[in-house]
N, C-alpha and C positions, 0 to 999 in steps of 0.2 A: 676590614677583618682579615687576619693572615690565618686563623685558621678558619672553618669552616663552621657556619650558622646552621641553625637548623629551626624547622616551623614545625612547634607540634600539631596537630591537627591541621596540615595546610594543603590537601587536596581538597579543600576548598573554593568557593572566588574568591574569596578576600586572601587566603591564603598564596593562592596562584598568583593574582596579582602583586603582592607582595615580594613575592618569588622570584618574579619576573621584573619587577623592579630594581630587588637587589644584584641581580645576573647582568641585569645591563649596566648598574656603578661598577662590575668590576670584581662582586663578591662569589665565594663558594659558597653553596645554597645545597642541604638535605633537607626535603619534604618527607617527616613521619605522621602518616596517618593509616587507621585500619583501611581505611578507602584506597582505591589507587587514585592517582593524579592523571587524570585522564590529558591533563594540558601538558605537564612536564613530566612523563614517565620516567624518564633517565632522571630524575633527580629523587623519587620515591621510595623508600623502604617502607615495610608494613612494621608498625608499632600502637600497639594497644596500650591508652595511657593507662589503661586500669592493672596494668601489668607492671611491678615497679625493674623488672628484668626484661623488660620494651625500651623501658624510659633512657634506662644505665646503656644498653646499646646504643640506643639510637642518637644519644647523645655523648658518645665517645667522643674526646679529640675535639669537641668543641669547645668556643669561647662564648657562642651570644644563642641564646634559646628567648624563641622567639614562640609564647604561650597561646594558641588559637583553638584549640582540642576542647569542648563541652559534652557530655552526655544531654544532646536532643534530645529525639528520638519525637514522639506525641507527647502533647498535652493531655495530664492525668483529665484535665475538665474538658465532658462533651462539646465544649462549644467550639475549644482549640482544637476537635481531633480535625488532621489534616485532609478524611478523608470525606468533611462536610467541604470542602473548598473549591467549586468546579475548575475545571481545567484550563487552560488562558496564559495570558500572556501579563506580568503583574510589576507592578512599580510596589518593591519591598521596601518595609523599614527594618532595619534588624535591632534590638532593644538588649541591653546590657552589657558592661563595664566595657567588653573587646568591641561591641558593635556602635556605641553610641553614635547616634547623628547619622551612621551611615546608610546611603540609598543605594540600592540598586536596580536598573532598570533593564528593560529587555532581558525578562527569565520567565521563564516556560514551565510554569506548574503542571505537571501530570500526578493525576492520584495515584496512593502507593504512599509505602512508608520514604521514599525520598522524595525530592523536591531535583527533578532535571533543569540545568541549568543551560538552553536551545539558546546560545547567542547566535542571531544569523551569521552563517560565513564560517564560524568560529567553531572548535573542537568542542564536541560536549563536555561539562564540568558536574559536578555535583555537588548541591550543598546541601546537607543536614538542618531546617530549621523547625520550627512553628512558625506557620502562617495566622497572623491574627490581623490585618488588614488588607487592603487590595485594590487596584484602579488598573486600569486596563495602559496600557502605555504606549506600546508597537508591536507591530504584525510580524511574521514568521518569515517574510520574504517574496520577492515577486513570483506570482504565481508557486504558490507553497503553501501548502496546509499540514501544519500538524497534530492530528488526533489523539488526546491521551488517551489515557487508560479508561479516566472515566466519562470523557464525555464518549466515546465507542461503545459504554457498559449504557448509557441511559440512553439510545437511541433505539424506537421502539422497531419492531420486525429485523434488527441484524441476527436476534435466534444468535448469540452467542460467534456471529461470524464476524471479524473484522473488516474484513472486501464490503459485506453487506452495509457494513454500520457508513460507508462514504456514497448512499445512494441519495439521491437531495441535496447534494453539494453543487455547485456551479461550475459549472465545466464538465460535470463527472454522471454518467448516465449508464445503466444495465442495459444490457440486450432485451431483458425481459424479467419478469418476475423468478422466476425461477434461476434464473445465472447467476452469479457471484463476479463473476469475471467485469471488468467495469470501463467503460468506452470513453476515454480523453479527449475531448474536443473536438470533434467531428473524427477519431483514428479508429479505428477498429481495436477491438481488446487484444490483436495479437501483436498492436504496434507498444503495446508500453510495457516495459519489463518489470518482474517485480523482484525484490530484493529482501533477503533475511540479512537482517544484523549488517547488513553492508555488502552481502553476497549473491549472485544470480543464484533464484531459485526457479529453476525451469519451470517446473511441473507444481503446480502451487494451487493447483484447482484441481478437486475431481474429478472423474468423468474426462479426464484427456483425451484432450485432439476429438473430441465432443462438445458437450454443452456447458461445460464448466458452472456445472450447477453448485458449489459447495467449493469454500477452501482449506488446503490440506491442512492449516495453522490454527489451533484452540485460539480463541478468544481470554482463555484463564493464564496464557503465558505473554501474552502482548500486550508490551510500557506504552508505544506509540506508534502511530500511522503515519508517517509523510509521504504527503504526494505532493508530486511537483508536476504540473500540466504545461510547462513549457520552458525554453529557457533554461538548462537543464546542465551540470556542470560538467565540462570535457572528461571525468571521469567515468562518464558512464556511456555506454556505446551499446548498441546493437537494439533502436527505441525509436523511433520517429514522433510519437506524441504524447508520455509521460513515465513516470518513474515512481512506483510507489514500493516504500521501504517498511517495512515490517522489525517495528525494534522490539528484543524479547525483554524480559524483566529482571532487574540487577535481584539477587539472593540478600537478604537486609545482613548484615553482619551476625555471627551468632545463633540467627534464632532459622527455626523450621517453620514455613508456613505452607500453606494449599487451601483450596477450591476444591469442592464436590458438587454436583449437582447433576438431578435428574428434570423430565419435563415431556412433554406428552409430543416433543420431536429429537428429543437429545438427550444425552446421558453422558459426561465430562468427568472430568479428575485432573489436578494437576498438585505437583508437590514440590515445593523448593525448598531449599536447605543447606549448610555447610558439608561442604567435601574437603578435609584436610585446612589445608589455608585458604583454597579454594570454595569453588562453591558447585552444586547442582538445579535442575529443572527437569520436570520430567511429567509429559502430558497423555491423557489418550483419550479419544470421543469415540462413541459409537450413535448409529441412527439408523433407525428405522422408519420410514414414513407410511405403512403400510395403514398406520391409523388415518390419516387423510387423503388414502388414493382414490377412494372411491368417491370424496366431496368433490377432492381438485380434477379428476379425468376419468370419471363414471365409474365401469365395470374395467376398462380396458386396463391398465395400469397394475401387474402384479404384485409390485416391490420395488421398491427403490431404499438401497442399504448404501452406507458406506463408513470404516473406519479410515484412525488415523491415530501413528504415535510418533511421539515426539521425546528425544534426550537432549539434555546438552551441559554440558562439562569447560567448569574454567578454572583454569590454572593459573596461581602467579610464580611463576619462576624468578631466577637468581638474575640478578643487575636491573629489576624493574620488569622485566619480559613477560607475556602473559600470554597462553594459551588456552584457546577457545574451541573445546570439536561438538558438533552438534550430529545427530541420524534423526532421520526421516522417512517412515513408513504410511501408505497409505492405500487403500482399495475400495472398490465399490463395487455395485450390481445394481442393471436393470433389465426388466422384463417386464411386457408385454403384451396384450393379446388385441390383436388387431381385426378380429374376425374374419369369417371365411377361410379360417385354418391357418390363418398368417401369422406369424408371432415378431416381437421387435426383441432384443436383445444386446447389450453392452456391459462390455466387464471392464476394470483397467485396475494396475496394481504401479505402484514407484515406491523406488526407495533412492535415497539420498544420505551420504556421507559428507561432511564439509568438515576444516578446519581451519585455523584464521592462526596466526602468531605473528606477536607486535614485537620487535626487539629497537629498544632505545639505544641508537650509537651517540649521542650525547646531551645535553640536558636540551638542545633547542631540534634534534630530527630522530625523526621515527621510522625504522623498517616495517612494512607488513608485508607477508606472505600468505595466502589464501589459493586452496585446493578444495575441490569437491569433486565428486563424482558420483553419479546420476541415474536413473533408468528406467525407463517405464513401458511398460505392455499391458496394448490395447486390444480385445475383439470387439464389435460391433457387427450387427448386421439386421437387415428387413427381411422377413421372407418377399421373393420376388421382388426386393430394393435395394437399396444403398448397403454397403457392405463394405468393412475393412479390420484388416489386421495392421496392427504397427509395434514395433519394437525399434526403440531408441538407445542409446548409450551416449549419454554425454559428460566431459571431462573437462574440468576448467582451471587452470593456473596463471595466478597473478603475483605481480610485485611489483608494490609501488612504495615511495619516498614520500614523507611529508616531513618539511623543516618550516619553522618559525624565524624570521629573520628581523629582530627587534622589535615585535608587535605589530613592524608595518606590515610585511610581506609575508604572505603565506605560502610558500611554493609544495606543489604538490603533483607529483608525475610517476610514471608507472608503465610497463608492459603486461601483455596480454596474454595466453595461448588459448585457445577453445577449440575440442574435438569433438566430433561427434561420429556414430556410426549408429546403421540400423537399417531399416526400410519400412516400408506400409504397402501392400496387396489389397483390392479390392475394387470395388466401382463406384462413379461420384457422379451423382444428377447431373443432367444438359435436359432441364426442363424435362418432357416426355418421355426420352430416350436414358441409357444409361452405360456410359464410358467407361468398360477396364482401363485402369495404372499400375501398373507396380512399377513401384522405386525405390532403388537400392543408392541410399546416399551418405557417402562418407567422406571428408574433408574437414579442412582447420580454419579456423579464423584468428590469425595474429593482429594484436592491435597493440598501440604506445600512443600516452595522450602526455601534455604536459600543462600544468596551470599556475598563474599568480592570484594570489587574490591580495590586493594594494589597498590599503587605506593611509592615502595621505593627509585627511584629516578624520577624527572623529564624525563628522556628520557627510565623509564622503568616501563609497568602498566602489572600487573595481576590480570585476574578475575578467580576466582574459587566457586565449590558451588553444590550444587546439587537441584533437588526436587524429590519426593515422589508422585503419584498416583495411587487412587485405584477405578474401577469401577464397581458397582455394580450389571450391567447387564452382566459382563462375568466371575465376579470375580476374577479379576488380577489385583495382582499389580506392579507398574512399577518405576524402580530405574535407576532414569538419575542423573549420576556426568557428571560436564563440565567444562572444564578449557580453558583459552586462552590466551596470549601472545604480547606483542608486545616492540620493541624497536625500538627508535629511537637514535640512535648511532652521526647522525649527520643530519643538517639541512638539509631539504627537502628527508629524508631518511627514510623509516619506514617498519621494518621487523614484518611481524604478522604468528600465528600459532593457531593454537583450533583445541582441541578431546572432545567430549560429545559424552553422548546416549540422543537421542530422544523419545520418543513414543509417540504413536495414537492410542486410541479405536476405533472401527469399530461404525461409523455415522448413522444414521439413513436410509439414503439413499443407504448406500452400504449393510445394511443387509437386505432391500428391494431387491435389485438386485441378492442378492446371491441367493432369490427363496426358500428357507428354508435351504441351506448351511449353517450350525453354524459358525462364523467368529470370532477367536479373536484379542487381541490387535498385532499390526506390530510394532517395531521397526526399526529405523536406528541409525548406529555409524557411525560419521562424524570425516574425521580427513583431515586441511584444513591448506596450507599453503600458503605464497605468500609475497610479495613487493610493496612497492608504492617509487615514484621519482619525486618531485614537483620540479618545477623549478621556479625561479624571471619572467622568461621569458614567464609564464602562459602554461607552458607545462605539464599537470601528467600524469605518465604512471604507471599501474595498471596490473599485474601481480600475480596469482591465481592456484593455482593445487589443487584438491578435490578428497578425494575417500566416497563414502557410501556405508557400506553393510548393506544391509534389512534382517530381519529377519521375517519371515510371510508378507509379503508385499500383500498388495490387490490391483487386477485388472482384469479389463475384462477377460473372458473365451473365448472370441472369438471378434474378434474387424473389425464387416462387414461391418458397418456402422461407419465412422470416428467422425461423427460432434454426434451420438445417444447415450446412453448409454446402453448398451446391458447387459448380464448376467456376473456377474462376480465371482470371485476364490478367495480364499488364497492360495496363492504361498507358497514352502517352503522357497524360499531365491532369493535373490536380489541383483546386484551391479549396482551402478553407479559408473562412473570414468569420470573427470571432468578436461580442460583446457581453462582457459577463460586470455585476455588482452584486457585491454582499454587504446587507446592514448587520452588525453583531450586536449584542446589548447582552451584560451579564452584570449582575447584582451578588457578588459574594457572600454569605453562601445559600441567598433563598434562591433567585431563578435566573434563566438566560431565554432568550431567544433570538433566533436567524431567520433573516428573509432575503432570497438568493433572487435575483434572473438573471439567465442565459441568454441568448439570441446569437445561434451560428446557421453560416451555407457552407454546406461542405458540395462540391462537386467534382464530376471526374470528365476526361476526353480521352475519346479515342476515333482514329481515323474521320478526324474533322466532327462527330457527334458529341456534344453535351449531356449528362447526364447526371442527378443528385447519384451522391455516393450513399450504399444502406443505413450512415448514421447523420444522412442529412435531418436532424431533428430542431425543426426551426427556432421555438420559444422552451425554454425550460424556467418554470418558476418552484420555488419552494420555501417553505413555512415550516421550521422546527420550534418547539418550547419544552422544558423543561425545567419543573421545579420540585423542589423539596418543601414539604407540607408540613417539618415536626412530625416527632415523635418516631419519626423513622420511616415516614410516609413521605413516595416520590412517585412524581407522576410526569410523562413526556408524551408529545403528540408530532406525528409530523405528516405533512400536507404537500402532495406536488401534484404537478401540473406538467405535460408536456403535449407538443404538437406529435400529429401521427408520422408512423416513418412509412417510408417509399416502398413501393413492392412491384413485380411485374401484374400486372393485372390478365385473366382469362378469362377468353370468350370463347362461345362455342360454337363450330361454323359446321356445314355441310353441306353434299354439291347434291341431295335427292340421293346420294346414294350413300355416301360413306359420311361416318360423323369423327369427329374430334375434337380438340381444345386446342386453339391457337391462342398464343402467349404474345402479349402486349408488346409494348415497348420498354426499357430496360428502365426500372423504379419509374412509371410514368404516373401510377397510382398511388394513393395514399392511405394508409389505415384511417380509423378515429382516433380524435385525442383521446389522451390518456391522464384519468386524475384520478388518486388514490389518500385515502384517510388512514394513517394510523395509529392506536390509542396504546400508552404502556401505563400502568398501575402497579405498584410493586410497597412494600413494608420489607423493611432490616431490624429487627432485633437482636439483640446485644446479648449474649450469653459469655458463663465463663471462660468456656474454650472460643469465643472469635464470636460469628455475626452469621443469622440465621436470613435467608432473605426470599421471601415469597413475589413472584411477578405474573402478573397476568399480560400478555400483548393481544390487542386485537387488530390482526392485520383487516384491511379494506374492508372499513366500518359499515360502509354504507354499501356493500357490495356492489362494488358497478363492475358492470360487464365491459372489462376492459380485451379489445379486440386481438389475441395474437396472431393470428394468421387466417387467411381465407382461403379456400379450396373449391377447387371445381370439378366433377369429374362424371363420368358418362356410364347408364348403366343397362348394358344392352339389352338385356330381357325386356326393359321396359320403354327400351326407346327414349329414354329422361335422362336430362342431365341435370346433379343436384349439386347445389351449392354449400359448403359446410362451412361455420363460421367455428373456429377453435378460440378461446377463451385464455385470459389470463387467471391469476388466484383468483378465488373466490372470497370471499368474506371467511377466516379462519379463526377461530381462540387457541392461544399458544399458552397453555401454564408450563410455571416451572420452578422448582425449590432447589435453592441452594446454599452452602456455608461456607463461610472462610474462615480458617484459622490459623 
């Protein structure tokens, strides 16, 4: 072709790959679609066929028009709506005149009016179809899970949270009932970062530099969850043990839609819609829990509040480009009453600005540019205990390169800058006693990573690569190479493997706690192998072995208190050793279930001592099901199991004259296991305007008195020392009514 081809409708796959076909004979290639071409943005303009002054544009100057563009959308018949089809991974047929005969495998259904198309490795795509059959075919990648829209909505006790809806996953464990914040493979929750839309988002849990009981992100704006628990790609730095990314939800062309809903712990809204050519998102929760403070923590517990809102704005600019700004507001309160006139108390407020801009310099590489900036303040404080103030400012700019190089080579590289300034005041447990800090910490972190990702055959991909950082306030710097593996030898078969180094500088929060202890950067090498076995018959089994060794690892110096953060160490060194399997089995679209175990050691040394690390939790098992009953009746249960975790254990000693509590050895004890039931029941009805939907969850059916922490303490009038045993949830009913339209 001398002059230049166009694909109507071909931000597509079939489209893309077309695209990308004709680019490599040689030809000039316009992709028009209302969608953008997430693969080939330099080749993009928006045109709407139904516009016959789309079509005259977008087809100037051309000789060969190349027809792929249908009005999808759903299926008028309940049986095609796309939002009966659980979430998964699907070997598609596509049916009519442009589609015949053709398969496509490895695509990633998330409910929603699109169909994301998650090739491993590979840039997201989107296709517009009807889903009317379905087989399971290949997994999301080593160590990689990702959660759509609706299997996170049918997971009973997430209460609307996305962090919540991945507890019962293999590898992935809470601190406790009550936290959101979620522990990777033996690492503590402040070694894995998490990620909006592809952007560090510091502060992403309420309750900062606290309990991280709730997170800041509606569950009514969230397409998908990927975590990645190891093995992790050079582009993302400052994480020793996983990555979880938080993807918001694409605005359907055209149409305005939203989420309402209230519930006897939550009250949500969220509204999406077209903005010019553009589009909007715009969310906000508020809660109260004052209805179950007195079940879950007696008398003591006055309140526990916390909001949160959410905007976010995308733009498509002139030559393909597209810009994305997102804000981020959030606060909360708790209070207290500790008796004997004591009171406990914590506030904390963040807000966050970000924005992302993709600019295509030509049809095979991508610019992105990405800035945010950050902030949050914290009070907290015990009468006569622990006590602090924090104020942070954090500033982040990035630029990084992605080119395409003939379908084989994926390169993709990037610099860094991250600021931060603030401090925190106050005192941090050392067991009996109590240590002022204050620290005033401000410094940068520059980093530059660069990666390939090679596939020199279809059934064989490697990524390799490294990145570089340097931080200012310890002055170290840190050189992480990582490489990974996979082949798929034959259908439904996929062998994978990855070694990299990791590193983490010492947070703001942990050199708080060290008390004036100088703390520098930790490392881990991860080296991680395993299997995957999909089957036609909707079965995968997922199969895993890991070892990490730490090098300066940071954590608690004494761990008295389970749910607190106490004084903590650098360690000289560290290992984790790691065995996880997950069976999957799903039946489109009546039911699925998942049966996980774990089995990790995590342990730490310092000055020749051994000791388990807080999240040494030996066995984790878990049992999810969920099914659809007709008529708009669904029902999910999920069932775990873990071994107790480590603690300092107290005694009480006395020489005839004076008494006190001497503190064990460092985690020498162990809690009781921990096993928990929970039941979801919910009806969707169908009205004119959208979809009405009533849920009941019944968290820890069978109430077991699951142990959080044990207490010791001395009470001089009496001459007694009494032992107090603290509890996790109790047996709760969660209702809750919601609509979408």
């Amino acid at each position: 072709m001398t002059a230049p081809g166009v694909i109507l409708g071909g931000s597509g796959f079939i489209g893309t790959a077309l695209a990308r076909r004709l680019v490599s004979g040689g030809a000039a290639v316009r992709i028009a679609d209302i969608l953008p071409s997430a693969a080939l943005p330099a080749l993009w303009q928006r045109a709407d066929v139904r516009r016959a002054e789309d079509i005259a544009r977008a087809c100037a100057g051309a000789d060969t028009l190349f027809l792929l563009a249908a009005e999808h959308g759903l299926s008028p018949r309940p049986a095609y709506r796309f939002e009966d089809v659980p979430a998964g991974v699907y070997l598609l047929g596509f049916e009519g005149e442009a589609y015949e005969g053709r398969v496509v495998t490895g695509v990633r259904v998330v409910a929603g009016p699109e169909v994301r198309v998650d090739v491993d490795l590979e840039a997201s795509l989107s296709e517009r179809i009807t889903v009317r059959g379905s087989t399971v075919e290949e997994g999301p990648g080593l160590s990689r899970r990702v959660f759509g829209r609706d299997a996170l909505g049918l997971r009973p006790a997430a209460l609307g949270d996305p962090f919540r809806a991945l507890a019962g996953t293999a590898g992935i464990t809470p601190g406790n009932d009550f936290q959101s914040e979620m522990r990777v493979r033996g690492g503590e929750a402040a070694e894995t970062t998490v990620l909006l839309d592809g952007q560090p988002l510091p502060y992403a849990y309420h309750f900062g530099g606290g309990a991280g009981s709730a997170g800041t992100i509606s569950g009514d704006l969230v397409d998908s969850l990927t975590v990645t628990t190891g093995g992790f790609s050079a582009e993302y730095g400052d994480a020793l043990a996983g990555i979880i990314d938080v993807s918001t939800r694409v605005t359907p062309p055209g149409r305005t839609t939203g989420t309402a809903g209230v519930g006897s712990m939550l009250a949500h809204a969220a509204f999406l819609g077209p903005a010019g050519e553009g589009s909007y998102a715009v969310s906000g929760r508020y809660s109260n829990l004052g209805l179950y403070d007195g079940h879950v923590a007696g008398d003591a517990t006055d309140g526990v509040r916390f909001h949160d809102l959410f905007g976010l704005l995308r733009l498509p600019l002139a030559a393909g480009a597209r810009l994305e700004m997102a804000l981020l507001e959030a606060g909360n309160t708790y209070e207290a009453d500790l008796g004997y006139s004591a009171r406990a108390a914590m506030s904390s407020e963040n807000r966050g600005l970000r924005a992302r801009l993709d600019l295509p310099l030509d049809q095979a590489t991508l610019l992105r540019l990405q800035a945010s900036d950050s902030g949050l303040a914290v009070t907290s404080g015990v009468t006569g205990g622990m006590s602090f103030d924090q104020d942070q400012r954090r500033q982040d700019l990035r630029v990084s390169m992605l080119r395409d190089l003939d379908g084989r080579h994926r390169l993709n590289g990037g610099l860094g800058l991250e600021r931060i300034a603030g401090g925190m005041a106050g005192t941090v447990s050392d067991g009996d006693t109590l240590l002022a800090s204050d620290l005033d910490a401000r410094g940068e972190v520059a980093s530059a990573f660069i990666e390939d990702t090679w596939r020199p055959a279809d059934t064989l991909t490697l990524r390799f690569g490294g990145r570089a950082d340097r931080s200012s306030p310890t002055g170290e710097t840190a050189l992480s190479p990582r490489f990974s593996l996979e082949i798929r030898p034959s259908t439904g078969f996929t062998a994978r493997c990855a070694a990299g180094r990791f590193a983490q500088f010492p947070r703001q929060e942990q050199m708080f706690l060290a008390a004036g202890e100088p703390l520098r950067m930790q490392t881990a090498d991860h080296v991680i192998a395993g299997f995957e076995v999909a089957t036609r018959a909707g079965t995968r089994i997922v199969v895993e072995g890991y070892r990490k060794n730490l090098s300066r690892p940071i954590g608690e110096a004494l761990n008295r208190y389970i749910e607190l953060q106490e004084r903590v160490a650098q360690f000289d060194r560290g290992t984790v050793r790691g065995a996880e399997i997950t069976v999957q089995h799903q039946v489109a679209p009546a039911w699925s279930w998942e049966a996980s175990y774990a089995w990790l050691r995590a342990t730490q040394t310092k000055d020749g001592i051994e000791s388990p690390r807080n999240t040494d939790q030996r066995h984790n098992l878990g049992l999810s099901f969920a099914r659809r009953l007709g008529r708009g009746w669904e029902a999910g249960a999920i069932a775990r199991y873990a071994s107790g975790l480590p603690y300092n254990p107290q005694q009480p000693w006395t020489n005839g004259i004076y008494f006190g509590i001497a503190l064990g050895d460092l985690n020498e004890a162990r809690l009781p296991a921990y096993s928990r039931l929970d039941l979801r029941l919910g009806r969707s009805v169908p009205a004119a305007w959208g979809l009405l939907t009533v849920r009941l969850d019944l968290l820890n059916v069978y109430n077991r008195a699951n142990v959080r922490s044990v207490d010791l303490s001395y009470d001089p009038s009496t001459g007694q020392f009494y032992r107090t045993t603290y509890y996790q949830s109790p047996f709760l009913p969660v209702l809750s009514l919601s609509a979408e339209f």
